[in-house]
ZAMARGU-4260 file (C-alpha; in steps of 0.2 Angstrom, whole numbers, plus 5000, padded with zeros to 4 digits):
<rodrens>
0) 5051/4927/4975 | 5053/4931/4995 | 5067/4941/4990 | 5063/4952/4977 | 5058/4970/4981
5) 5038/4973/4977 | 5030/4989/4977 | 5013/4986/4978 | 4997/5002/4980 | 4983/4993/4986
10) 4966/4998/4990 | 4957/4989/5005 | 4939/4994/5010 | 4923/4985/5016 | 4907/4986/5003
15) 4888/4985/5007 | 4893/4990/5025 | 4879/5000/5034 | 4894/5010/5047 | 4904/5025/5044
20) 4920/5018/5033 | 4935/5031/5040 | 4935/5018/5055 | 4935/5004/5046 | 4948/5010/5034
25) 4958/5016/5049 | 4959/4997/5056 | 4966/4991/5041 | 4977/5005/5040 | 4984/5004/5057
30) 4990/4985/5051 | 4999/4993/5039 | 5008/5003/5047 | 5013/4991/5062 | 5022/4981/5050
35) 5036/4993/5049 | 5038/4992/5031 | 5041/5008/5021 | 5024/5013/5016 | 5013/5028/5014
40) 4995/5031/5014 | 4983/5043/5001 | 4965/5045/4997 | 4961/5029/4988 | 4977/5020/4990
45) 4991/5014/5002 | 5008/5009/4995 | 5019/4996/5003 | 5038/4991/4999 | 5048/4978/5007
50) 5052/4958/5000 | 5038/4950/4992 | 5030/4938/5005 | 5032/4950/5019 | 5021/4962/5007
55) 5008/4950/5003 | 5010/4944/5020 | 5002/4963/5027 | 4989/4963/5013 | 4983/4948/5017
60) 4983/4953/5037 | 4976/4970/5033 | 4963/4961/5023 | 4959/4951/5037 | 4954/4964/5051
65) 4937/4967/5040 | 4933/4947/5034 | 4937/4939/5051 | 4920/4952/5055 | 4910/4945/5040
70) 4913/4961/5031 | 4913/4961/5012 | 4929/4968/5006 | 4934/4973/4992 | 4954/4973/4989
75) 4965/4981/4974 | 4982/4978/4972 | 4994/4984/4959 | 5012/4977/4960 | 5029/4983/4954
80) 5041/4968/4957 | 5061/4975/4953 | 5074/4961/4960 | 5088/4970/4964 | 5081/4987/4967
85) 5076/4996/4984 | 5068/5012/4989 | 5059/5015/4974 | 5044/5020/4982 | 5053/5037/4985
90) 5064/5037/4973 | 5049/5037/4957 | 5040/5052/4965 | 5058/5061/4968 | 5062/5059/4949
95) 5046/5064/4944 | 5047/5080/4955 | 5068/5083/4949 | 5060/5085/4934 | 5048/5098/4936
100) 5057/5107/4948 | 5068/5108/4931 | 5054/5115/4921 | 5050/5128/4934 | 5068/5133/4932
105) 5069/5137/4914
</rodrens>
């Protein structure tokens, strides 16, 4: 399955914890984003795209930066697995908007 293009939006976030959670959040964000796969970041949920293992790979390392402290974590993670397709994180959020750029138009 290493080879085949996942889409995943996952949610990573401590539970129970008595600090502030942006911090938190922000460390497990930062993994992320040194992984250098495509990915973007929203208010409840982070997408990644890239091969399968290398995806599961940064949500396991993201999840990681809370545990290895004892934090409680809670982890979410929907996955669109295409083989043979790339780029569709962009590419579903272009359609989407094509089309209603469309309706506007009328």
């Amino acid at each position: 399955m290493s080879d085949m293009n996942t889409l995943v939006a996952v949610s990573i976030a401590p539970i129970a914890s008595q600090e502030e959670l942006a911090p938190q959040i922000a460390e497990v964000i930062r993994v992320i984003r040194s992984s250098h796969l495509p990915n973007q970041t929203y208010s409840m949920f982070t997408e990644i795209e890239g091969p399968w293992d290398e995806v599961m790979a940064i949500v396991k390392e993201a999840t990681q930066v809370l545990t290895d402290r004892g934090i409680r974590t809670i982890v979410n993670v929907k996955a669109d697995v295409r083989p043979g397709h790339s780029g569709t994180m962009k590419r579903k959020v272009e359609k989407v908007n094509r089309i209603l750029n469309e309706e506007t138009a009328k």
